[in-house]
Backbone bond lengths (Angstrom), bond angles and torsions (degrees), N, CA, C in turn:
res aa  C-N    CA-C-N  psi(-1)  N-CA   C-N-CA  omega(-1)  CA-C   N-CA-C  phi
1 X - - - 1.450 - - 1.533 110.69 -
2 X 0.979 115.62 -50.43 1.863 127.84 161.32 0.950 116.99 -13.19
3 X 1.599 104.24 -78.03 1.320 146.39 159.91 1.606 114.80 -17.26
4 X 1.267 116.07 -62.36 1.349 125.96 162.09 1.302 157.83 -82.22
5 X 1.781 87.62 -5.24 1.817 121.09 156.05 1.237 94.29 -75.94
6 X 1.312 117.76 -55.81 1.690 104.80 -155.58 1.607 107.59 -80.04
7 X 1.293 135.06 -7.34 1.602 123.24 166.62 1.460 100.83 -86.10
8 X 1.610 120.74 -25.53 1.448 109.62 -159.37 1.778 108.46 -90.59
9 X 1.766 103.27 3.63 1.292 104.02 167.97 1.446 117.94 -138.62
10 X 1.207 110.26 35.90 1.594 126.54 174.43 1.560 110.76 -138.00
11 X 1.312 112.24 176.46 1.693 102.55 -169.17 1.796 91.35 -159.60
12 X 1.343 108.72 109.63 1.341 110.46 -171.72 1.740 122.80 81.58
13 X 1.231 98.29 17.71 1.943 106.11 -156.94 1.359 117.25 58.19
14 X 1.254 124.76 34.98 1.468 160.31 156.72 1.495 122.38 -89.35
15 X 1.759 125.45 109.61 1.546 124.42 174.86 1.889 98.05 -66.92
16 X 1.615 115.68 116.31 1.216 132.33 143.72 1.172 118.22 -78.89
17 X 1.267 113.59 128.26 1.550 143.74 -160.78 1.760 88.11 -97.11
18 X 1.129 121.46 -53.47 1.785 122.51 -175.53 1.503 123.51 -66.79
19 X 1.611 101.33 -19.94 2.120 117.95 167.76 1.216 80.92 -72.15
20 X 1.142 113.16 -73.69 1.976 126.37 -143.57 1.352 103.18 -40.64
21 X 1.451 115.96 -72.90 1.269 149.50 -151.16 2.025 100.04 -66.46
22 X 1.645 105.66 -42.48 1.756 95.18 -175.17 1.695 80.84 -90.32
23 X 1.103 147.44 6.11 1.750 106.81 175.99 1.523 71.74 -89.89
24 X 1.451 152.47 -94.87 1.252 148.83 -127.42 1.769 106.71 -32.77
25 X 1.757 105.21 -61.78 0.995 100.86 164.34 1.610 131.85 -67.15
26 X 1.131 124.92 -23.98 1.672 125.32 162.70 1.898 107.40 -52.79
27 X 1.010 115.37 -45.21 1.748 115.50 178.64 1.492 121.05 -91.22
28 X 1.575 107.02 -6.09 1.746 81.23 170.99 1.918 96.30 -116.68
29 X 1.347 111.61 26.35 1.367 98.26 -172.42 1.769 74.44 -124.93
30 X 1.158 131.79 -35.53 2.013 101.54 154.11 1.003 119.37 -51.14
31 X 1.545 137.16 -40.51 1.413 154.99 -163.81 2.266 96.26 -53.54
32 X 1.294 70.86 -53.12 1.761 92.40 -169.96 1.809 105.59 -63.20
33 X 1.060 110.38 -55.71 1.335 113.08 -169.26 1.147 100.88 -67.29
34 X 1.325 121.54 -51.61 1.786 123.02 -171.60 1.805 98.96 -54.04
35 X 1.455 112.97 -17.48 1.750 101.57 177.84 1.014 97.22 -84.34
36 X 1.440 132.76 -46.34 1.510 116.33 -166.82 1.506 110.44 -73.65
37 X 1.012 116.62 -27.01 1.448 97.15 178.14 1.633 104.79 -76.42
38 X 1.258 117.39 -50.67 1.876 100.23 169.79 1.208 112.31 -33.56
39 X 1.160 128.88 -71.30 1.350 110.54 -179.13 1.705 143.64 -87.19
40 X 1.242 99.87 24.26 1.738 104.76 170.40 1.282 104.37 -151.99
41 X 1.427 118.51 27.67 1.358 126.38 174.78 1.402 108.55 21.13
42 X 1.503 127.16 55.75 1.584 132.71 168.52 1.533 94.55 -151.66
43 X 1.469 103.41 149.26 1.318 114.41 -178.83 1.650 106.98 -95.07
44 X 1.295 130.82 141.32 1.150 128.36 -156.40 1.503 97.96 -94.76
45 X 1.396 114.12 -161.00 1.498 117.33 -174.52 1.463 108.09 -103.89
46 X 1.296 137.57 128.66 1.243 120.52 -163.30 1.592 132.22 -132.42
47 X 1.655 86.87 27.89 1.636 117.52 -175.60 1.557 95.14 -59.78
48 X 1.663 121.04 -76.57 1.447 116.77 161.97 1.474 132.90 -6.71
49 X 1.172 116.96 -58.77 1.230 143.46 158.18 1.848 129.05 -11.63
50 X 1.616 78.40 -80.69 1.431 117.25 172.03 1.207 118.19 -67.09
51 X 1.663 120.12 -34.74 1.456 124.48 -166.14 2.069 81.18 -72.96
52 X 1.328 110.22 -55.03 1.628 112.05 -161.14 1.832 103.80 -39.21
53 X 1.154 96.31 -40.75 1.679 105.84 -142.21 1.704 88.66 -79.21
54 X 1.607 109.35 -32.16 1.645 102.44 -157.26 1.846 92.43 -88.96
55 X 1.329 125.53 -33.77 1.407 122.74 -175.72 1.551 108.54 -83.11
56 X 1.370 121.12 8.89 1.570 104.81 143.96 1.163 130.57 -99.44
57 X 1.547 128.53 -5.40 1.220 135.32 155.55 1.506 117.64 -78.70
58 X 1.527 114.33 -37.32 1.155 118.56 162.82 1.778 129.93 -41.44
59 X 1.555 90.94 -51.21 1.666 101.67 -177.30 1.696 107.27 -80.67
60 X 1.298 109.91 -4.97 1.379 96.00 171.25 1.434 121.82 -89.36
61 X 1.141 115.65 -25.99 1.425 128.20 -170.11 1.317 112.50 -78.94
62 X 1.398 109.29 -24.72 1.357 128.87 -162.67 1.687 105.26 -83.18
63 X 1.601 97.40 -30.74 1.647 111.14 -176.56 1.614 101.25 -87.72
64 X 1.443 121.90 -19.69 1.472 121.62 172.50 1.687 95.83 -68.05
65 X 1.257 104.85 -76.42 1.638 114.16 -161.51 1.557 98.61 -50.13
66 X 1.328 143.68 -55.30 1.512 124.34 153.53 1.488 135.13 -1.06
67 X 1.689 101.74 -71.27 1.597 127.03 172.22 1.389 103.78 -68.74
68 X 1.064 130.03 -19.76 2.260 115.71 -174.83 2.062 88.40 -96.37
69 X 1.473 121.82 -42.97 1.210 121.87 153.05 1.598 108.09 -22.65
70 X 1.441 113.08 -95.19 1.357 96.96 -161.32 1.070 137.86 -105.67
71 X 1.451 93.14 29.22 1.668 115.25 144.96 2.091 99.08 106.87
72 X 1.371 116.76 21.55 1.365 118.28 -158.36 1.359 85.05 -109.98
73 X 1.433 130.91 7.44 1.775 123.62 179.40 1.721 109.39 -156.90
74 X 1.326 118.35 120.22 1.556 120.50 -170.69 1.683 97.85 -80.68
């Protein structure tokens, strides 16, 4: 099980900040919605949401492909 935390949140035997960071945000922004819908039995709008969750994986990758760019990451 170890074993499979630690590849499913590292990248190269490297801590990724962009795995880490969208599951944290992927589970407390279900956490959130699953309240609002308990209590107003309507599902909210969840463009907001999505933009959060996808531009922290986004901005990480973006800061990798940067660094193999200019030569500061193999």
């Amino acid at each position: 099980m170890m074993k499979f935390l630690n590849e499913l949140f590292s990248e190269a035997g490297t801590a990724s900040f962009s795995r880490v960071g969208t599951f944290l945000a992927l589970v407390s922004s279900c956490s959130w919605v699953s309240a609002i819908v308990w209590r107003t039995n309507a599902l909210p709008s969840l463009e907001g949401v999505t933009f959060f969750i996808a531009s922290l994986y986004g901005l990480g990758k973006a800061g990798e492909t940067a660094a193999k760019i200019l030569g500061q990451k193999q």
